[in-house]
C-alpha positions as MATLAB code, in Angstrom:
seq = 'XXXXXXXXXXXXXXXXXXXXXXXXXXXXXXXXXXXXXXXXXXXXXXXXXXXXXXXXXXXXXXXXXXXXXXXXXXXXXXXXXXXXXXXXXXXXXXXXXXXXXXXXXXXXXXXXXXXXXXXXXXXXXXXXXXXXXXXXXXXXXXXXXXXXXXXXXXXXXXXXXXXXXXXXXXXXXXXXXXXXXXXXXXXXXXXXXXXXXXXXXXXXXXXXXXXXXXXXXXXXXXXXXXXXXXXXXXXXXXXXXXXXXXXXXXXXXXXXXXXXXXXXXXXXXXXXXXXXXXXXXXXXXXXXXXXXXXXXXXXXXXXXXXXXXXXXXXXXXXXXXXXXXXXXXXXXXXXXXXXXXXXXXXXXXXXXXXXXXXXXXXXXXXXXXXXXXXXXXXXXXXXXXXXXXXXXXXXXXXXXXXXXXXXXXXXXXXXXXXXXXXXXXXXXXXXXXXXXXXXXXXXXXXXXXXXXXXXXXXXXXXXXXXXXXXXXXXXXXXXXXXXXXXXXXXXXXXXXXXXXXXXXXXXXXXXXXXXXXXXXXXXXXXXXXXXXXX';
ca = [
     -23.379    4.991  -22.938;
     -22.541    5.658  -19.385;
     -19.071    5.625  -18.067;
     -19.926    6.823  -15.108;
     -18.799    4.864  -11.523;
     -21.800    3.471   -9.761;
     -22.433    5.140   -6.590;
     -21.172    4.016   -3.511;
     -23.899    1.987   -2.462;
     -24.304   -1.502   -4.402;
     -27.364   -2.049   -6.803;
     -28.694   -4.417   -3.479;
     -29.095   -1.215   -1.532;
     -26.527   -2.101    0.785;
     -23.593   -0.148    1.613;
     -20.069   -1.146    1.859;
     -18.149    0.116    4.736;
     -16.460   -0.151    8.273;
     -13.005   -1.321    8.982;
     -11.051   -2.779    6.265;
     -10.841   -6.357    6.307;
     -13.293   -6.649    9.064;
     -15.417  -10.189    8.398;
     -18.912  -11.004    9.125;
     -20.241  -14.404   10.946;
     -19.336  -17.221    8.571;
     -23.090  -17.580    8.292;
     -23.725  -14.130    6.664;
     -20.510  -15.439    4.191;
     -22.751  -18.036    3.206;
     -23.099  -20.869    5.525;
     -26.580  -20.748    7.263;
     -28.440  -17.180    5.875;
     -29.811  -15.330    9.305;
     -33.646  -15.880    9.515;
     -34.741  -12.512    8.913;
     -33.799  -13.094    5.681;
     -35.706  -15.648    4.091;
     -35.156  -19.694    4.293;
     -31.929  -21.129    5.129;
     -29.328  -22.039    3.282;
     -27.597  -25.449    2.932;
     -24.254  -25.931    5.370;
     -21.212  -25.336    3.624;
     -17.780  -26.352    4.600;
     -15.790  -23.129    6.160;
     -13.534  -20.796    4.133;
     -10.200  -22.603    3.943;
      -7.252  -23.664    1.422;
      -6.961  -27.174    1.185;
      -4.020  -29.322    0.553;
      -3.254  -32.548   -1.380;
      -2.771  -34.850    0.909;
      -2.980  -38.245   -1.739;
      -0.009  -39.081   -4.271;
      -0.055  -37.540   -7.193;
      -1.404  -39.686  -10.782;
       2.012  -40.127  -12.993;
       0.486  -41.093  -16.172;
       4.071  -41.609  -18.184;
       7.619  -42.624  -16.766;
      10.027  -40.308  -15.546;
      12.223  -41.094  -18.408;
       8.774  -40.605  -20.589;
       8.773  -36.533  -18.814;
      12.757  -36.167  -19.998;
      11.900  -37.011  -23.366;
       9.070  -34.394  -23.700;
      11.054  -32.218  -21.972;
      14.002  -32.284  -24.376;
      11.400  -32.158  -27.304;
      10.217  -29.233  -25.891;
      14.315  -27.700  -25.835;
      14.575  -28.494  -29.207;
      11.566  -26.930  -30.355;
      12.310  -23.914  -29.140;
      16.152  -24.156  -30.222;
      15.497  -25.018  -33.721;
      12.148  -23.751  -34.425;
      11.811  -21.055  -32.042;
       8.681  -18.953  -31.163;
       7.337  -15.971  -32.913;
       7.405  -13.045  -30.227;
       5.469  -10.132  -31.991;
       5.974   -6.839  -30.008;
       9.253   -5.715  -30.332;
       9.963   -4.742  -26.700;
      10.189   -8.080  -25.415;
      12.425   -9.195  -28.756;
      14.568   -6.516  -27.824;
      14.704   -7.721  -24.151;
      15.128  -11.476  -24.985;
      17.843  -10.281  -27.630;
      19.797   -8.801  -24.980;
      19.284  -12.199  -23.005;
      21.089  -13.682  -25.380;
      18.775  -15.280  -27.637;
      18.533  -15.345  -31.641;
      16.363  -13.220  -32.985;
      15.363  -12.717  -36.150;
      13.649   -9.613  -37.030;
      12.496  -10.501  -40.291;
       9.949  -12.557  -38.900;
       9.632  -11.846  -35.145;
      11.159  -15.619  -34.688;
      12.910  -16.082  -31.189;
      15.060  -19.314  -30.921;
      15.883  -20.095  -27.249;
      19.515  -21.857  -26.785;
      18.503  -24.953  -23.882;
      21.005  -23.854  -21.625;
      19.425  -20.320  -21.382;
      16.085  -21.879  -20.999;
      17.052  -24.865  -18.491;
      19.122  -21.644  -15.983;
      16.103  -18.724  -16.464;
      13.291  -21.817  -15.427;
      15.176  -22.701  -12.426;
      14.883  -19.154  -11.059;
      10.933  -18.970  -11.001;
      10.056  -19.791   -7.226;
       7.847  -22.932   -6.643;
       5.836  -21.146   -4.097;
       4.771  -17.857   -3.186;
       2.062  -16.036   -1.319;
      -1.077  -13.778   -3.245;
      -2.322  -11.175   -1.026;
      -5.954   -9.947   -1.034;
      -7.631   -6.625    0.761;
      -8.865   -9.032    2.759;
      -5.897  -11.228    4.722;
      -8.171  -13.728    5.577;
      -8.572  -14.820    1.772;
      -4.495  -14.565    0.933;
      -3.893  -17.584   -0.789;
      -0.546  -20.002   -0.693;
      -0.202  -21.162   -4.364;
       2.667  -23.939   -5.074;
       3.850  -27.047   -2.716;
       0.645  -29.521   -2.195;
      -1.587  -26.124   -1.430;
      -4.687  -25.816   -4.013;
      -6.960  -22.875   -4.663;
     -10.363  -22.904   -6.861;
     -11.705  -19.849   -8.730;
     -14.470  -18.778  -10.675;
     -15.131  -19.644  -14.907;
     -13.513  -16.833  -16.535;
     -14.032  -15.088  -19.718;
     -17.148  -16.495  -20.791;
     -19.086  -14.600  -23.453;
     -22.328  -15.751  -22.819;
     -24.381  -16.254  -19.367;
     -27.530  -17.653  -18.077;
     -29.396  -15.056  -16.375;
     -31.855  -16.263  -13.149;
     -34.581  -17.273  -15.162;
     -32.777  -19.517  -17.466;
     -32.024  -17.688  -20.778;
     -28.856  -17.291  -22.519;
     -26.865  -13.836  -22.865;
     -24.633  -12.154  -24.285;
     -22.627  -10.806  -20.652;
     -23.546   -7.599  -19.226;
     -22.689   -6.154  -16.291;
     -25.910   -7.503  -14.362;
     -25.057  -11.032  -15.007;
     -21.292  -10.055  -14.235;
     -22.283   -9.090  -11.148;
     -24.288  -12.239  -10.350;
     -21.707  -14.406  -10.728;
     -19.543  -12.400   -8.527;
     -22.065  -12.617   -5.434;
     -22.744  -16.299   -5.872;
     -18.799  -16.356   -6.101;
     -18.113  -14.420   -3.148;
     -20.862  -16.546   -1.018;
     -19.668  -19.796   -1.938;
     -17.008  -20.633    0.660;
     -14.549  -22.917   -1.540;
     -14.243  -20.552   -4.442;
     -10.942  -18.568   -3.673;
     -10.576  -16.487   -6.331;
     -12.162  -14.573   -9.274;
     -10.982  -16.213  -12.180;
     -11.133  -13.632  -14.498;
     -14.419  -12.021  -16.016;
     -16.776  -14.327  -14.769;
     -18.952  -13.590  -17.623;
     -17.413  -10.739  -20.029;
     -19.782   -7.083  -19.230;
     -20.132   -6.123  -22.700;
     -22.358   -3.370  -22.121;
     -18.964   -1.734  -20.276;
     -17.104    0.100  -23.397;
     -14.360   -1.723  -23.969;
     -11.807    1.313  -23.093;
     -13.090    1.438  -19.173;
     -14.122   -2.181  -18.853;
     -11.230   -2.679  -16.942;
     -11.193   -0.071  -14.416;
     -15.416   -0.603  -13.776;
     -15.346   -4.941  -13.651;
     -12.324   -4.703  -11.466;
     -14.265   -2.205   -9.201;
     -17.013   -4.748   -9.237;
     -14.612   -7.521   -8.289;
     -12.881   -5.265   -5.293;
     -16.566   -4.239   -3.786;
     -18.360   -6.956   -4.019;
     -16.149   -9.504   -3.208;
     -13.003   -9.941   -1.333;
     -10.795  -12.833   -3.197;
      -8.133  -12.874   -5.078;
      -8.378  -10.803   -8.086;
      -7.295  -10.999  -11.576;
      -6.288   -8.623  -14.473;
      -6.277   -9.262  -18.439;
      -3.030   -8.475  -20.185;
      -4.041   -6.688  -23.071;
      -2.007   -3.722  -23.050;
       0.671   -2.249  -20.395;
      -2.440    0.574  -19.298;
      -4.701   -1.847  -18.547;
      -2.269   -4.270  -16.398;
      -1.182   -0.386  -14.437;
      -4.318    0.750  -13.704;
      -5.555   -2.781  -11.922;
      -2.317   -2.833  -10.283;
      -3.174    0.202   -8.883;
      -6.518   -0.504   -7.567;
      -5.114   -3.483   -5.899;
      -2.578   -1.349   -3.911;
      -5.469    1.234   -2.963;
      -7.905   -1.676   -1.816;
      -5.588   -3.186    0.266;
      -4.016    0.290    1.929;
      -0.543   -0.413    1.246;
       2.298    1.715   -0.687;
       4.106    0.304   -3.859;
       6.991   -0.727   -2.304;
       4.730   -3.205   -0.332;
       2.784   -3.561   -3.817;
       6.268   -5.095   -5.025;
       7.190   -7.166   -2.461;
       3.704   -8.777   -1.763;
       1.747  -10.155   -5.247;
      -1.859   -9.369   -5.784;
      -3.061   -9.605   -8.843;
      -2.830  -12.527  -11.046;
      -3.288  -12.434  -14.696;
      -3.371  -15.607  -17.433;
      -1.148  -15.629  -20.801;
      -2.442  -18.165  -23.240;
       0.219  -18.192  -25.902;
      -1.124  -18.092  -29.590;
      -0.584  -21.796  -30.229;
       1.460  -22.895  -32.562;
       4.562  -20.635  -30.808;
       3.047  -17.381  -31.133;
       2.664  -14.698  -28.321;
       0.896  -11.725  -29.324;
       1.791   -7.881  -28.274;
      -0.430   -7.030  -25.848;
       0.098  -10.131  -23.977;
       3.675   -8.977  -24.000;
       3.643   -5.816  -22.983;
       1.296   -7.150  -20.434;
       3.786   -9.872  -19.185;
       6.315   -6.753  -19.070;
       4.387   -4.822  -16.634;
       3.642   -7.402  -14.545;
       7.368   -8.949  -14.618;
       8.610   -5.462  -13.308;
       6.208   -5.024  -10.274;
       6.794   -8.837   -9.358;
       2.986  -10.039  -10.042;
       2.567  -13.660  -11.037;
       1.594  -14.853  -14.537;
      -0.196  -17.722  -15.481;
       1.766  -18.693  -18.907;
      -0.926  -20.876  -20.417;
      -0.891  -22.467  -23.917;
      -4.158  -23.299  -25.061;
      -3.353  -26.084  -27.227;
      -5.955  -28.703  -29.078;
      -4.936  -31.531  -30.292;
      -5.466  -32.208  -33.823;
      -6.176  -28.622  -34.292;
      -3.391  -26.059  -32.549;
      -0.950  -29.057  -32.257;
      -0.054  -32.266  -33.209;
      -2.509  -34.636  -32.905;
      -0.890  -37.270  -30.729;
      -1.177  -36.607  -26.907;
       2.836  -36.481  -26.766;
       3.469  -33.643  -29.806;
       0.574  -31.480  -28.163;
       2.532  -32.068  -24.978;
       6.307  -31.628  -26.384;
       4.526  -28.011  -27.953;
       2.723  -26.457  -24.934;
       5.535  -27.498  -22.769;
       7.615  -25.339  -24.958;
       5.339  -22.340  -25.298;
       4.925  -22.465  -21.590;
       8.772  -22.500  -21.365;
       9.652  -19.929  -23.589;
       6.944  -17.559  -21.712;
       8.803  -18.925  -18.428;
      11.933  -17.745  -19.508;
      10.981  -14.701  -21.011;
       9.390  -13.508  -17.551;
      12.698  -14.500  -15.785;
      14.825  -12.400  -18.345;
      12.849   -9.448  -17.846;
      12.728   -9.696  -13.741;
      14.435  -12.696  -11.693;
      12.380  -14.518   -9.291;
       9.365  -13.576  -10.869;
       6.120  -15.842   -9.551;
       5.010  -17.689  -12.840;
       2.732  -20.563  -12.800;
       2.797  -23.496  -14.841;
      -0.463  -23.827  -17.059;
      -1.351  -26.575  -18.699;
      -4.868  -26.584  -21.122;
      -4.399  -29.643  -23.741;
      -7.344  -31.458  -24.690;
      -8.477  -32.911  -28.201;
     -11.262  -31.540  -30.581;
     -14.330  -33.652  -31.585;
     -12.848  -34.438  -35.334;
     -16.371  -34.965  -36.609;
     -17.302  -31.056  -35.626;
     -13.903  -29.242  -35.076;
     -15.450  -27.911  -32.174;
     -13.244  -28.416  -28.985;
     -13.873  -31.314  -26.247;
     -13.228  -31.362  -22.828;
     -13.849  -33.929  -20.027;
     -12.226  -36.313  -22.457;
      -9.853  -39.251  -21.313;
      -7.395  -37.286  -23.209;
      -8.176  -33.920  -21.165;
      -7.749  -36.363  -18.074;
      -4.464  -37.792  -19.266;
      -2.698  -34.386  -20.225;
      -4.033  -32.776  -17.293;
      -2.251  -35.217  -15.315;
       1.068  -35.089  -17.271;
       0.828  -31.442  -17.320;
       1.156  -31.814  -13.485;
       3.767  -34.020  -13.577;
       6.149  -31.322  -15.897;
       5.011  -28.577  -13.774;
       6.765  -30.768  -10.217;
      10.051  -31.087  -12.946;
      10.732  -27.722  -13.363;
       9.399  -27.328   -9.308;
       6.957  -24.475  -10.515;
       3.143  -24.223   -9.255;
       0.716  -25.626  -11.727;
      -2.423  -24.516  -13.070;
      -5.203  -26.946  -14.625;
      -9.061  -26.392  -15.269;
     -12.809  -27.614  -14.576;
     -13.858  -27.848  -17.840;
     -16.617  -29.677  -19.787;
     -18.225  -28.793  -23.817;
     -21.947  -29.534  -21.970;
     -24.646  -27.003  -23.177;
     -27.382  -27.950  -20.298;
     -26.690  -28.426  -16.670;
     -27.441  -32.314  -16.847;
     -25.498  -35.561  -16.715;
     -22.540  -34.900  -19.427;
     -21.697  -30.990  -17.635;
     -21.368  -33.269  -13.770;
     -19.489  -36.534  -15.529;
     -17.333  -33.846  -17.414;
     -16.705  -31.843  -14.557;
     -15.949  -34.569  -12.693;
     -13.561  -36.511  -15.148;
     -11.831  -32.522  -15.568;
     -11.628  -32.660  -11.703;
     -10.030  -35.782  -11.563;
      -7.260  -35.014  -14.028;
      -6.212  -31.784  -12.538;
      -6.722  -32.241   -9.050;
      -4.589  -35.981   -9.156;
      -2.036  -34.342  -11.452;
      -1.619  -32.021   -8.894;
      -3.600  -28.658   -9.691;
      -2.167  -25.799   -7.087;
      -4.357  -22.963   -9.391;
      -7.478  -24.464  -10.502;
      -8.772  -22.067  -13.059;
     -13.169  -22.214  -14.255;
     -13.502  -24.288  -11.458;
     -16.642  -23.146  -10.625;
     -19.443  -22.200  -13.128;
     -17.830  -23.077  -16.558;
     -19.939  -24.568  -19.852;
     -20.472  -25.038  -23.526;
     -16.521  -25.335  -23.945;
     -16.329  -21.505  -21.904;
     -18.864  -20.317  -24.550;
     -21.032  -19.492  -21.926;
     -21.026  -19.317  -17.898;
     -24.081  -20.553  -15.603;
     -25.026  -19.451  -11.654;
     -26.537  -23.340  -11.270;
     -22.995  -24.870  -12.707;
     -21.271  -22.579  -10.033;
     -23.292  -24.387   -6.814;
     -22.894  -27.265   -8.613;
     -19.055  -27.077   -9.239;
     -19.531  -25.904   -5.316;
     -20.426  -29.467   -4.091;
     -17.817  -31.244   -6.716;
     -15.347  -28.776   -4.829;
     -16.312  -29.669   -1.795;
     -16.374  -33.109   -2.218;
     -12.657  -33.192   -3.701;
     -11.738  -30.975   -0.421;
     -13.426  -33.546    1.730;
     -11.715  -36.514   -0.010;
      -8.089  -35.113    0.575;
      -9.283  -34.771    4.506;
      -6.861  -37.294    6.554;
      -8.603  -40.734    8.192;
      -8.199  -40.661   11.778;
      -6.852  -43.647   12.843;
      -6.512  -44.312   16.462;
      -8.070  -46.123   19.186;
     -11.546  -44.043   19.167;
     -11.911  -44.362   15.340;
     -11.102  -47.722   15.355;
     -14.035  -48.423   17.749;
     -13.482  -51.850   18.974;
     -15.174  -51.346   22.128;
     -18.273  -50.365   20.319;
     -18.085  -53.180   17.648;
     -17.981  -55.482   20.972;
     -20.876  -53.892   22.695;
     -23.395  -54.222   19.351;
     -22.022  -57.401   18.223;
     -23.287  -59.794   15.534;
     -26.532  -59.012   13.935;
     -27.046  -55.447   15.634;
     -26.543  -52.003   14.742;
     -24.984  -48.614   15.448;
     -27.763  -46.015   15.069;
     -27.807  -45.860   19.216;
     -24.274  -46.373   20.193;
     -22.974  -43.442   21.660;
     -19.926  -43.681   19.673;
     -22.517  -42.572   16.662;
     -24.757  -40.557   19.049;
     -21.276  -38.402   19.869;
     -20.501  -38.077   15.784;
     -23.073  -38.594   13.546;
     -23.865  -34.682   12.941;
     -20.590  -34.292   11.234;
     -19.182  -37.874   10.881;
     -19.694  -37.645    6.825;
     -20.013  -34.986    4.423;
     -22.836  -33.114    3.442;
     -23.785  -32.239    0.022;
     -25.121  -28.857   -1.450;
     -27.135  -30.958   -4.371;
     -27.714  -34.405   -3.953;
     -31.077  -35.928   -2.548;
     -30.870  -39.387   -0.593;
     -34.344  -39.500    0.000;
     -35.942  -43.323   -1.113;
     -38.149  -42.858   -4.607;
     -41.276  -42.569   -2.652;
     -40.335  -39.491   -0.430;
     -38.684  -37.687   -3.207;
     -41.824  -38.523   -5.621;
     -44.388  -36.576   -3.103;
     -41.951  -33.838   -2.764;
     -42.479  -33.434   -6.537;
     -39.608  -35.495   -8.098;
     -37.139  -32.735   -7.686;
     -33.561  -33.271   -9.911;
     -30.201  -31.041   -9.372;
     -30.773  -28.283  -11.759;
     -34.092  -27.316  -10.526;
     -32.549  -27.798   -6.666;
     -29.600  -25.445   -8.133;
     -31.477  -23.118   -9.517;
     -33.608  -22.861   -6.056;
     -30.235  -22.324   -3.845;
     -28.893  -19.963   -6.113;
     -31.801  -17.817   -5.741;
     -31.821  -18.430   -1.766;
     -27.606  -17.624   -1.857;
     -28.127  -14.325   -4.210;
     -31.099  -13.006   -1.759;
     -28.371  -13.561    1.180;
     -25.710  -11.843   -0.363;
     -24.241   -8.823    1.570;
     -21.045   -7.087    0.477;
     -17.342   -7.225    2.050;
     -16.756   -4.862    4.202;
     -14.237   -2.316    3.093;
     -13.264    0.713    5.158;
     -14.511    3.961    3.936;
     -11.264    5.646    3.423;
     -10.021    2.807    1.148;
     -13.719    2.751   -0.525;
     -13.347    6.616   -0.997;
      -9.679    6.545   -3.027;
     -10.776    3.383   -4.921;
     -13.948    4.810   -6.204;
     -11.955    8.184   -7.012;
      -9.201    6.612   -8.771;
     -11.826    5.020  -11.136;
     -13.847    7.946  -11.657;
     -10.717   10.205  -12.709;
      -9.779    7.211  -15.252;
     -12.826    7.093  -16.467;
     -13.035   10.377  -17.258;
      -9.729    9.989  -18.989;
     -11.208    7.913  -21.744;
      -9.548    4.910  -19.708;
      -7.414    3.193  -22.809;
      -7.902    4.209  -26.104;
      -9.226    1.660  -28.729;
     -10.177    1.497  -31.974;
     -14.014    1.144  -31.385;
];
C-alpha cells in the first residue's frame, strides 16, 4: 500500500497551475468542449445559484408544525438523547442540562432548547478557493451537490465496484464539469483502496485539485475535521483568523436514530463549532424501522434529534452556521430494505421544509431514489425526491446528482442525468416575462386565424433560447429516432459522460498554493495521518 501523494500533475497528464482562482472559458467548464478535442458537448445552462422564486408546498397546518414541534420539546425533556463522548456531556452539563452519566442520557429543558435554536443564523455565506463558486446557503437561495458516501460505483463500462480512488476521481471530473452541481457532497463514491488513516488528507486533495466547489469533511474524529480545515485555509491563501470568520468546509451529522449521537460525530461537531464551520445536523430516520411508523412520530423524533444537535452546536459556540436536515422516508415492510421516492419521502420532505422556515434555519433535503438500473423508477424517483425537497424549500440539496440503489452505490450516467432534472427545476423557478413584447399582440394580429409563428420575427428574434434545452431527452418523431438506431437515455448518458470526462481539464490553482497544499499532505501522510485500529 502506497501512501504516497500523487505527483503534481493529474493522472490526465495535465497540470494544475497559474493564478489562483483564475477561470477558463465557460466552454472548457463544460458548456461546448473546444474542437480540438473531440465532438461537442451538449449546451448547458451557465454556472449560477438559483433561487426559489414559487411558494413553498405546506403539507400540514401551522398549528399541525406547533404540535410536532412541542412533541419534539417533550421528547427531548422527558426522554432525552443519549450523547456518548463525554466532552460534549460535559459541555451540555455546564449548559445547564441533565445529565445522567450512568447512561450517557442528556434531557434538554424547552426553554434552553427554544433560546440556543434562535441563535443559529438563517443565512450565511460558504467560501471556496475559487470565489466564483462561494455559495449563499439559507433565504430562498438553493445549491445542488454531488451523491455522497456511496460504497459502490459504476465504472465507464458499466460494472459495479466496490469505490476506489479511480472511480472517486471520475465522479469528481464529471462533478466539476457539470455546471449546476455546486458542491462535492461528500465522498462521491468512498476510495477504499486509500487506508483508512490518510483517506482523508488524499480524497480531500482530490476534491481541492480537481475541482473547485465547495468542499466537505466527515466528522469522525477531531484529527480528521483539523487536518481538512487546514487544507481549506491553504487552498484558498488565507490565515485562520480569515479561516474563522469566513466558513469553508461543510460536514453532515446524521444522529444515530433513535436519540443517539455517537463520539466521533461529537468530537467532530466540537471542532467544527469552535472554528465557526457549518454542520449539517441530519437524522436519518425510517419510518417503521428507526422511528415510529406514522409520518408524524418519525417527524416529532428527527425534529428532536435535529434540535438537540442544534442546540448542542450553539452551547459550544454562539452563532454557529447549522443547517436544518431533514432525511425521513419509510422502508418497504415486505423487505426491510429502505424506500425512497415514496409519497411519504415527498410528504416529509416537504414538512421537513416547513420546520426548518419555523426555527428560520437553512434546510437541507436529498435526491434520492432505491432504483438499481438507470431506467424509469431511478428518473420518476428522482423526480418525485426533487419535488419534495425543492417545493419544501431545499436551500442544501444533498446526492443531488448521481445517487442509486438507496446510496448503495453511485453512477457517472445518474449524475448527467440528475444534471438535466437540475436543470430543469432551475429553469422552472426562472420568472415569466410579462410585458408588452412577451405578450405579443402585435404578432398574434399579424399571423391571425389559421396561421403560424415559425416566420414571425418575434420567433425569428427568440427561438434559439426561447425554451430550455435538455442534456437527455430526444424529440425526434419515431421514424428519425428509429434510423438513428433507437437510442434511449442511458445509452445517450453513458455517450456524454464519456464526451464530458475526455473534456475535463483541471481548476486552475496557483502554484504557490498547489506547492503548500501538496506539502501539508505529504508531511501528514508520513505521520501515519490518524491512527486506527486496522
Amino acid at each position: 500500500m502506497s501512501l504516497a501523494v500523487t505527483d503534481t500533475q493529474h493522472d490526465d497528464g495535465e497540470h494544475a497551475s497559474g493564478p489562483l482562482a483564475a477561470t477558463r472559458s465557460e466552454g472548457r467548464r463544460g458548456g461546448r468542449a473546444r474542437s480540438d478535442r473531440g465532438p461537442r458537448l451538449p449546451e448547458q445552462l451557465p454556472w449560477k445559484q438559483p433561487r426559489m422564486r414559487l411558494n413553498h408546498t405546506e403539507v400540514v397546518s401551522a398549528d399541525e408544525i406547533e404540535a410536532i414541534h412541542e412533541a419534539s420539546l417533550v421528547i427531548l425533556e422527558r426522554i432525552g438523547m443519549e450523547f456518548l463522548c463525554p466532552e460534549a456531556r460535559s459541555i451540555m452539563r455546564e449548559a445547564g442540562a441533565e445529565v445522567d452519566e450512568a447512561n450517557g442520557r442528556v434531557r434538554f429543558a424547552r426553554e434552553m432548547v427554544v433560546s440556543n435554536v434562535a441563535k443559529a443564523p438563517s443565512e450565511f455565506t460558504m467560501h471556496s478557493w475559487n470565489p466564483q463558486r462561494n455559495l449563499q446557503i439559507g433565504g430562498r437561495w438553493l445549491a445542488y451537490g454531488t451523491v455522497g458516501s456511496a460504497p459502490h460505483y459504476i465504472d465507464r463500462q458499466g460494472v459495479r465496484r466496490t469505490g476506489d480512488r479511480e472511480g472517486f476521481r471520475d465522479l469528481l471530473k464529471l462533478a466539476q464539469m457539470l455546471n449546476t452541481v455546486h458542491f462535492i457532497g461528500g465522498y462521491p463514491v468512498e476510495p477504499i483502496d486509500l487506508h483508512h488513516s490518510v483517506r482523508h488528507l488524499l480524497a480531500a486533495h482530490d476534491v481541492l485539485t480537481y475541482t473547485d466547489k465547495q468542499l466537505h469533511c466527515y466528522s469522525l474524529g477531531r484529527q480528521r475535521n483539523r487536518d481538512v480545515l487546514e487544507m481549506a485555509r491553504i487552498a484558498r491563501g488565507i490565515d485562520h483568523t480569515t479561516l474563522l470568520r469566513e466558513p469553508s468546509v461543510f460536514s453532515v451529522v446524521n444522529s444515530n436514530s433513535p436519540l443517539r449521537l455517537d463520539t466521533p460525530m461529537s468530537q467532530g461537531m466540537i471542532e467544527f463549532a469552535r472554528h465557526n464551520q457549518p454542520i449539517v445536523m441530519t437524522p436519518f430516520t425510517l419510518a417503521g424501522a428507526m422511528a415510529p411508523i406514522t409520518l408524524a412520530g418519525a417527524l416529532a423524533q428527527q425534529n428532536a434529534e435535529a434540535l438537540a444537535g442544534i442546540t448542542f452546536l450553539q452551547c459550544i459556540q454562539p452563532g454557529t452556521p447549522v443547517v436544518y436536515g431533514g432525511f425521513t422516508s419509510n422502508v418497504d415492510m415486505q423487505s426491510g430494505a429502505p424506500a425512497f421516492g415514496t409519497p411519504e419521502y415527498v410528504r416529509t420532505a416537504m414538512i421537513g421544509g416547513q420546520l426548518a422556515r419555523r426555527y428560520a434555519i437553512p434546510y437541507r433535503s436529498s435526491n434520492v431514489n432505491a432504483a438499481n438500473a438507470v431506467d424509469a423508477q431511478a428518473a420518476y424517483e428522482s423526480v418525485f425526491s426533487l419535488w419534495g425537497c425543492v417545493m419544501g424549500g431545499v436551500n442544501f440539496m444533498m446526492h443531488g446528482a448521481g445517487w442509486m440503489e438507496g446510496g448503495l452505490h453511485a453512477s457517472l450516467e445518474k449524475m448527467l442525468l440528475d444534471a438535466d432534472l437540475l436543470q430543469m427545476v432551475t429553469q422552472m423557478m426562472e420568472p415569466v416575462v410579462v410585458d408588452h413584447d412577451t405578450l405579443a399582440i402585435d404578432t398574434i394580429e399579424s399571423v391571425g386565424p389559421g396561421g403560424h409563428f415559425f416566420g414571425t420575427q418575434h420567433t425569428q428574434d427568440r427561438f434559439r433560447h426561447a425554451f430550455y434545452k435538455p442534456l437527455l431527452s430526444d424529440w425526434r418523431n419515431y421514424e428519425s429516432w428509429q434510423e438513428a438506431g433507437s437510442p434511449q437515455a442511458p445509452d445517450k448518458a453513458k455517450v456524454l459522460v464519456q464526451r464530458f470526462l475526455d473534456a475535463y481539464e483541471p481548476p486552475v490553482m496557483a502554484p504557490a498554493v498547489r506547492e503548500e497544499l501538496d506539502a501539508f499532505v505529504a508531511r501528514r501522510v508520513a505521520e501515519g495521518g490518524v491512527a486506527t485500529d486496522y
